[in-house]
C-alpha positions as CSV (number, residue, x, y, z in Angstrom):
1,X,16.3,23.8,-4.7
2,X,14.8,21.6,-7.2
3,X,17.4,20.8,-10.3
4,X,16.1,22.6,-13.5
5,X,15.5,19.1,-15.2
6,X,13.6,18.0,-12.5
7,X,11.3,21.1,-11.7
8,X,11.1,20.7,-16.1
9,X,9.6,17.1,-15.9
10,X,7.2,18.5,-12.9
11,X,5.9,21.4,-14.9
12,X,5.4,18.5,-17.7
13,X,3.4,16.3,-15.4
14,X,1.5,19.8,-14.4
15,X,0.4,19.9,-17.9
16,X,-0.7,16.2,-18.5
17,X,-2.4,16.4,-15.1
18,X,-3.8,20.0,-14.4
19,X,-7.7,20.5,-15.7
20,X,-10.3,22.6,-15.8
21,X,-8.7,25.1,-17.8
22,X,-11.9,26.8,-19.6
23,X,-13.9,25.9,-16.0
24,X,-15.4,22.5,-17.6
25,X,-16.3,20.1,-15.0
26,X,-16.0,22.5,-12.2
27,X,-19.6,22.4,-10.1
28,X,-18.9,24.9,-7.9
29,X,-19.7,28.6,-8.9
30,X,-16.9,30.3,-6.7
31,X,-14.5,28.6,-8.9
32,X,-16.2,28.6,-12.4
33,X,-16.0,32.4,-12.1
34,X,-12.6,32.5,-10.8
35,X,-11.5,31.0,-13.7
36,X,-13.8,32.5,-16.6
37,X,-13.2,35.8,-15.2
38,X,-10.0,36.0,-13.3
39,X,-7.1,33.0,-14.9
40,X,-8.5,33.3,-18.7
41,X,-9.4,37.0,-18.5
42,X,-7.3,38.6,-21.4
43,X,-7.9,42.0,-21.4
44,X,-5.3,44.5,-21.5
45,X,-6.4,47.8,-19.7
46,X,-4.2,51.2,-19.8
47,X,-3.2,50.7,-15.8
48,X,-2.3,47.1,-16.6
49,X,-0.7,48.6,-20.0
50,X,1.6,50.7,-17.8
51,X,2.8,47.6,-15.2
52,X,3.8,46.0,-18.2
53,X,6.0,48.6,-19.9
54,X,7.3,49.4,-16.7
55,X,8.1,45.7,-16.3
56,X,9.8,45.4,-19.7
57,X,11.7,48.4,-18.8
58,X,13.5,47.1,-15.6
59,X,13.8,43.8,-17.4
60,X,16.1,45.7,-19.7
61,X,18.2,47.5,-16.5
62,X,22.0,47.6,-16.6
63,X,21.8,48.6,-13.4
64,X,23.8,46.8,-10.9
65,X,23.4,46.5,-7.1
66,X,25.7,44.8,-4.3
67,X,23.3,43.1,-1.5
68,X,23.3,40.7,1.1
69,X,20.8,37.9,1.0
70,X,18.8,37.1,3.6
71,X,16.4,34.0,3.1
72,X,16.6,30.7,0.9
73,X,18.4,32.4,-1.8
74,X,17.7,33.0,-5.7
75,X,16.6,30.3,-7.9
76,X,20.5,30.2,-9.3
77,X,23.6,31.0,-7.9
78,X,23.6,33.4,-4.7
79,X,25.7,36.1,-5.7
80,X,26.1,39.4,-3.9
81,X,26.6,41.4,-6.7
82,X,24.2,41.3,-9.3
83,X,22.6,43.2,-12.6
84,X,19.3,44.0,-12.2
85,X,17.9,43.0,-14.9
86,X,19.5,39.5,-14.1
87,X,17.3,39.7,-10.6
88,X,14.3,40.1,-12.7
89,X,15.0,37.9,-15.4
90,X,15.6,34.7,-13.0
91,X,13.8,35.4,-10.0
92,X,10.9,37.8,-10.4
93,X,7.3,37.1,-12.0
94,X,7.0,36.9,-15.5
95,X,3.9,39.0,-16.8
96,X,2.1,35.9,-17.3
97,X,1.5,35.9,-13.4
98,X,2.0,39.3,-13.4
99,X,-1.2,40.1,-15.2
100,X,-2.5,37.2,-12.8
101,X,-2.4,38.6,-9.5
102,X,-3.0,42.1,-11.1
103,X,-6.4,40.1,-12.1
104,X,-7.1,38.6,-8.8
105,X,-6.5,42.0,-7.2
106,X,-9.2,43.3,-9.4
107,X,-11.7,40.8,-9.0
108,X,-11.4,40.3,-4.9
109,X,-10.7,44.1,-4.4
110,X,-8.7,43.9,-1.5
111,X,-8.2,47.2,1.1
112,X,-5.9,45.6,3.3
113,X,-2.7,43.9,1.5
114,X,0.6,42.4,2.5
115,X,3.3,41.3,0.3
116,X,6.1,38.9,1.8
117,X,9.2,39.9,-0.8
118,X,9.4,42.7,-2.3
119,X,12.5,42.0,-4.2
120,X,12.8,44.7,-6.6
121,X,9.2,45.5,-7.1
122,X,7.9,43.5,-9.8
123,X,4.6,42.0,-8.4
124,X,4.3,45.2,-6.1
125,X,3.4,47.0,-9.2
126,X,1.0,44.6,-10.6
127,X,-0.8,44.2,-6.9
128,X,-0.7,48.0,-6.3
129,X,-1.6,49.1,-9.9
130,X,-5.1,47.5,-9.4
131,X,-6.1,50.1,-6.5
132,X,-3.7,52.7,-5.5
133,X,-5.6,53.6,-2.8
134,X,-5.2,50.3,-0.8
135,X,-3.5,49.9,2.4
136,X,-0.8,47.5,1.0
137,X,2.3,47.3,3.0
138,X,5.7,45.4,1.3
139,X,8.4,44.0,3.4
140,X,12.0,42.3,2.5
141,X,15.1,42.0,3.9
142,X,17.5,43.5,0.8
143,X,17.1,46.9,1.4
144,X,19.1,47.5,-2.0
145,X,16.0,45.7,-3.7
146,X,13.6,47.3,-2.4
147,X,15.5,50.7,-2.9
148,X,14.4,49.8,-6.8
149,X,11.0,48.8,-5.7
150,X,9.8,51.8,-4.0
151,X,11.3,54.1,-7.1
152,X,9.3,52.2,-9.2
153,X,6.4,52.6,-7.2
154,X,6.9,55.9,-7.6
155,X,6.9,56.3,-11.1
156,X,3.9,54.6,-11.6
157,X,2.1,57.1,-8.8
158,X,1.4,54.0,-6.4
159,X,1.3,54.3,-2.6
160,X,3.3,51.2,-1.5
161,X,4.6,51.7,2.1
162,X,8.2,49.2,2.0
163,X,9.4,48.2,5.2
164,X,12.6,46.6,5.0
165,X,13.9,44.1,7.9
166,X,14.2,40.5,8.4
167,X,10.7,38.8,8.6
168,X,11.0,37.3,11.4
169,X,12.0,40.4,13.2
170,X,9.4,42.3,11.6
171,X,6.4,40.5,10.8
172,X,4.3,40.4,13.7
173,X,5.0,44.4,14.2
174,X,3.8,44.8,10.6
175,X,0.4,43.0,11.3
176,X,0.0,45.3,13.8
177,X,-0.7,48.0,10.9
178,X,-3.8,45.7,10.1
179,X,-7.2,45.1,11.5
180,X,-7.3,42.6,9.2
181,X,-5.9,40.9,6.0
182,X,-7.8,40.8,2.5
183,X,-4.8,39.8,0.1
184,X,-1.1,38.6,1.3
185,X,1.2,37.5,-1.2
186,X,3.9,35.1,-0.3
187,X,7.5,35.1,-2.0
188,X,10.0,36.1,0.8
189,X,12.3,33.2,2.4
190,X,11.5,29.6,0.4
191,X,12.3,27.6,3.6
192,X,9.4,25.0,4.5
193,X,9.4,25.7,8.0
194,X,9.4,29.8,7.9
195,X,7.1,29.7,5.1
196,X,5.0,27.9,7.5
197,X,5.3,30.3,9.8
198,X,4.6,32.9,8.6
199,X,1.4,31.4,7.4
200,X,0.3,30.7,10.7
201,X,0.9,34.3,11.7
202,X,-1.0,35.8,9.0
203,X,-3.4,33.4,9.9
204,X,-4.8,35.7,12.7
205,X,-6.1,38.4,10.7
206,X,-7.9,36.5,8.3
207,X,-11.4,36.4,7.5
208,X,-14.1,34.7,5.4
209,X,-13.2,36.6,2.3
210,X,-9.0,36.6,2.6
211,X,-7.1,35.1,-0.3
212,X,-3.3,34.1,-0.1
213,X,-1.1,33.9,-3.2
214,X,2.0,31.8,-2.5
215,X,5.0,32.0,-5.4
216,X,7.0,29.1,-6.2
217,X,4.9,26.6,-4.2
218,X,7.3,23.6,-6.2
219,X,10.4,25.6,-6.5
220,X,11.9,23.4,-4.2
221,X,10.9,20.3,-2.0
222,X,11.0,22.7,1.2
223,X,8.6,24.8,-0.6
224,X,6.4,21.8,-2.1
225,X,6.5,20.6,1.7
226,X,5.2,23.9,3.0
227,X,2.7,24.1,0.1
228,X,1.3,20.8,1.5
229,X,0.7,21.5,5.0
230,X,-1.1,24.8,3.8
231,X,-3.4,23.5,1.5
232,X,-4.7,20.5,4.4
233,X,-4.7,23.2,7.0
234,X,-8.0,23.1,9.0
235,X,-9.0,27.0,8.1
236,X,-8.4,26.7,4.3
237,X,-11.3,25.2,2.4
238,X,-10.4,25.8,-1.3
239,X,-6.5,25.3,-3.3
240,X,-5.5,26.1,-6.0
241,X,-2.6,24.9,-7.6
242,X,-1.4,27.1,-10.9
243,X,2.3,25.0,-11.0
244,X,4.1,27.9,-10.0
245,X,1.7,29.9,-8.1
246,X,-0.8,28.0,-5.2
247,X,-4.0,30.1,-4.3
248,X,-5.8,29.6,-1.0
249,X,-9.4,30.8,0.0
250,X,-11.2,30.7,3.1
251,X,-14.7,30.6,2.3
252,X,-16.8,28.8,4.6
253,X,-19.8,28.3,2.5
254,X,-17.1,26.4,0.2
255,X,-16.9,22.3,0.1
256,X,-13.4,21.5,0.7
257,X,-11.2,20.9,-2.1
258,X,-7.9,20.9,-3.9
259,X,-7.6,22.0,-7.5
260,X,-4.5,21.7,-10.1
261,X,-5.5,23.8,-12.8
262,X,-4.7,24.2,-15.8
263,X,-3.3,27.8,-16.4
């Protein structure tokens, strides 16, 4: 893990660096409308309204849950007892990104999702909110997590199928479920090399259209590591780097290139 005063001056050299925050500059239509419709859209619809409430309501939990973790741990300390609204709080999306991949999901429309960390739910609802009818499957290995996530789910009448296990045990079963991949979101184990992995595997059920959304892509120099060997892979033709979130897109029609925007 990064220390906090260094990941601090990194998300300072993010902001002197990044561009293209209002799509200025950017010659490539894909990626003008990505970011005029999807990273600056601001509107607050009464599904997104409902994620959010929900979100500030667990935020708030006094709830407290003993668990084992499996992975690269949390961001701080690895504790095995913790309050949930601590879980949140340090290690889940904030509704910034929230409303982000809630956005994303709306504009790409994916039928066929996969989320790598369910934790206790957070970005499940946001990704799920945007079509409930979806075939979105969550895995992670805490099943006391993602006890939280699928009552959650509930609540908010979303079909989320959890499947709870270690990912490398269970991953190439649960692509089995899939013909194919639209969306997969990736913030399960931060280690470089399993991160990696499980990039490549996903990798067979991709097609032209399939977007990946990877969380804390310089939460540690494993992760930045992993983040770099994805975004030069051979199949991916467009990055994007949002500082703590890294998009990837397939598109063949694209040009290859690497963005830091802005967000």
């Amino acid at each position: 893990m990064i220390s906090q005063f260094i990941y601090a001056l990194k998300f300072i050299q993010y902001k002197l660096t990044s561009k293209h925050k209002k799509g200025h500059g950017i010659h490539s239509p894909f990626m003008f409308f990505l970011i005029t419709k999807v990273l600056r859209k601001n509107i607050i619809n009464d599904d997104l309204k409902a994620v959010l409430n929900a979100h500030k309501k667990i935020k708030k939990s006094k709830q407290k849950i003993n668990y084992k973790e499996i992975g690269a741990g949390s961001k701080y300390k690895q504790q095995t007892s913790q309050k949930v609204s601590s879980i949140v709080r340090r290690s889940s999306i904030t509704p910034k990104y929230g409303k982000l991949i809630y956005n994303l999901t709306c504009y790409f429309n994916p039928k066929n999702i996969l989320e790598l960390g369910s934790s206790v739910g957070i970005s499940s609802m946001y990704i799920s909110q945007a079509d409930r009818k979806a075939n979105f499957i969550s895995i992670d290995g805490v099943y006391e997590k993602q006890q939280i996530a699928e009552k959650k789910s509930k609540e908010l009448n979303q079909s989320t199928k959890f499947i709870c296990g270690d990912f490398d045990e269970i991953l190439e079963t649960t692509l089995t479920k899939f013909d194919q991949l639209d969306l997969v979101f990736f913030d399960g184990n931060h280690k470089k090399e399993s991160t990696i992995n499980y990039f490549n595997s996903c990798l067979n059920k991709i097609h032209n259209n399939t977007v990946f959304i990877f969380d804390d892509i310089h939460w540690s120099s494993e992760m930045e590591g992993a983040w770099d060997y994805i975004k030069n892979h051979k199949k991916v033709k467009v990055s994007v780097d949002l500082f703590r979130m890294g998009l990837i897109f397939f598109k063949q029609e694209l040009s290859y290139e690497q963005f830091v925007i802005k967000f």
